[in-house]
N, C-alpha and C positions, 0 to 999 in steps of 0.2 A: 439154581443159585449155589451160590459156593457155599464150604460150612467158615468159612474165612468172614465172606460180608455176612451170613447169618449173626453171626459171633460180633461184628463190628456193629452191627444195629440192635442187637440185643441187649449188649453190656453197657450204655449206655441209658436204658432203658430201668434196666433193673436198680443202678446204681441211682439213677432218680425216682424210682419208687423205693426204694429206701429212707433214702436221705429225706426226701415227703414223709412218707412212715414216723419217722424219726421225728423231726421239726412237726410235723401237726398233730399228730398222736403221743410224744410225749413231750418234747419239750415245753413245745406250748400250752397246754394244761396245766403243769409245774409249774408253769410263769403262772401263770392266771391265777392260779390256785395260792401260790404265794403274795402275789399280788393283793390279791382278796384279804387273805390271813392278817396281810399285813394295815392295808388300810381301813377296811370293815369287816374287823373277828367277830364280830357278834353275829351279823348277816351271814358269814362266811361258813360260821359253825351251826347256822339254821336258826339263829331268831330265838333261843331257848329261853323258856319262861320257869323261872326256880322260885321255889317257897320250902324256905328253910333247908336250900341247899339239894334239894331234891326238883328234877327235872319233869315239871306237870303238864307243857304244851309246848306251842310255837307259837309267836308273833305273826307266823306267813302262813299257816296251816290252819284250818278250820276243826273244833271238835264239834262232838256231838251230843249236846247238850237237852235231853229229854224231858228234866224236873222242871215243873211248872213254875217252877222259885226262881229259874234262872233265864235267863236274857236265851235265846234260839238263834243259831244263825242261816245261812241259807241253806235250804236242801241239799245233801249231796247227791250225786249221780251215782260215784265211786262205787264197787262190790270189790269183796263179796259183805263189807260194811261201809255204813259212811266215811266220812273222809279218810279214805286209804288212798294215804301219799303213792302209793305200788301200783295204785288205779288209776291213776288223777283221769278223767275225762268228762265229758259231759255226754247227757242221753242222745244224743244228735236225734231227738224227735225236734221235727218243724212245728210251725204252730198252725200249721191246718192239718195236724195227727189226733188224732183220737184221743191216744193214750195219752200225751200231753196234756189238752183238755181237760179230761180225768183226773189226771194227779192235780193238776192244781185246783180243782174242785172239791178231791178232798185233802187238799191241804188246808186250802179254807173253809171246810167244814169245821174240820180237828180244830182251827184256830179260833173258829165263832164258839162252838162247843166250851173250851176251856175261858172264854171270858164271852159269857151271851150278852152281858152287857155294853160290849164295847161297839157302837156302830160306827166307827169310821171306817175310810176305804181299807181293803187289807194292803199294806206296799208291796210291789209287785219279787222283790227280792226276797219276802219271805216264804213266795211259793213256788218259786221257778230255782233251779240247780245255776251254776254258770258254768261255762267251760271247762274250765279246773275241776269241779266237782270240789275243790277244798277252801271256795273263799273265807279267810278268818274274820272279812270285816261284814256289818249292815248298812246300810243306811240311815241315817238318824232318825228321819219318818218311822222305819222299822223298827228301831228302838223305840220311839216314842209310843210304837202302836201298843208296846208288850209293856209300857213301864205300869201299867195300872194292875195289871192280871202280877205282875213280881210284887207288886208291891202290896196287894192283897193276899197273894198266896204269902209272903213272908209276913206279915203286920209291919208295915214301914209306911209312915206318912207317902203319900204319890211325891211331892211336890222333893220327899229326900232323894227316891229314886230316878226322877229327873232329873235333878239335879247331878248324878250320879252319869247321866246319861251324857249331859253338855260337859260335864267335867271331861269325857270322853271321845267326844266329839273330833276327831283331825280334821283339819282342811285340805282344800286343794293342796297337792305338793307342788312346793315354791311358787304356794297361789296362783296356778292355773292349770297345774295337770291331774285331771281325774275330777272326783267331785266328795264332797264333804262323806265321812267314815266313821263308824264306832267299830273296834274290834272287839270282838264278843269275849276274847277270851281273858282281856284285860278288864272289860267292865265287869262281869261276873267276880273277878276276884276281888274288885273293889267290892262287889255287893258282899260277899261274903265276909270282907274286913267288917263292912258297916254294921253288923249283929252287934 
């Protein structure tokens, strides 16, 4: 081959893996990211949740909520702590694992333990991680399970802390995508107004 036609099918090549370079690695990000900014700044800039100006969670991120006063929300997966955004994944154990098994066994020990008196079913989202490892929302069942155990560990009539619960409650998005939610990080700080 000549260094002529090398040259003539090469520089063609190159000049469109650039110009791709270019257009999908920056421009287009810049667009999107503007885009974002501009139609959903809140979303855009992560969901940030403030109290008195000071930056305490995210709306999309899950914390890790240990005090028995406070609403729990699902396991995380995440290391080398729970929900670390740097982690997000889930255990990719199946559910004919062992070790899966396990944890959710004592997940629901630890949750029977802290309220012995509660016999309903445990909901299944308060023992198992999801994908993310960082979901912020429960299930309202899962709320509902924990409002008795919050509301005795704090002295709050139950029926307040319910209450507290449906007040929080979202729906389906545009009623029919997903299914009914409590984000954990939003009801905890209502619980904690209501002192």
């Amino acid at each position: 081959m000549s260094e002529r036609l090398i040259l003539s099918t090469l520089r063609p090549a190159l000049v469109l893996f650039v110009a791709l370079s270019v257009l999908t690695g920056l421009a287009y990000p810049l667009l999107v990211d503007g885009l974002g900014h501009v139609f959903f700044a809140r979303e855009a800039d992560g969901s940030v949740i403030e109290r008195n100006g000071v930056a305490i969670g995210s709306a999309v991120i899950g914390q890790n909520f240990a005090d028995p006063g406070h609403f729990w929300g699902r396991p995380s997966a995440s290391a080398p702590q729970p929900y670390n955004g740097l982690a997000s994944g889930g255990s990719n154990l199946g559910p004919s694992n062992p070790a899966l098994t396990d944890a959710v066994q004592q997940r629901i020990a630890a949750l029977r333990a802290l309220d012995p008196g509660n016999l309903q079913p445990v909901p299944v989202d308060l023992v198992t991680a999801s994908a993310s490892g960082l979901d912020p929302d429960i299930s309202p069942a899962a709320a509902r399970y924990q409002a008795a155990r919050v509301a005795r560990v704090r002295g709050l009539p139950a029926e307040r802390v319910l209450a507290l619960v449906d007040a929080h409650t979202q729906g389906r998005q545009w009623g029919l995508l997903g299914e009914p939610r409590v984000n954990v990080l939003a009801l905890n700080l209502a619980l904690d107004a209501a002192r």
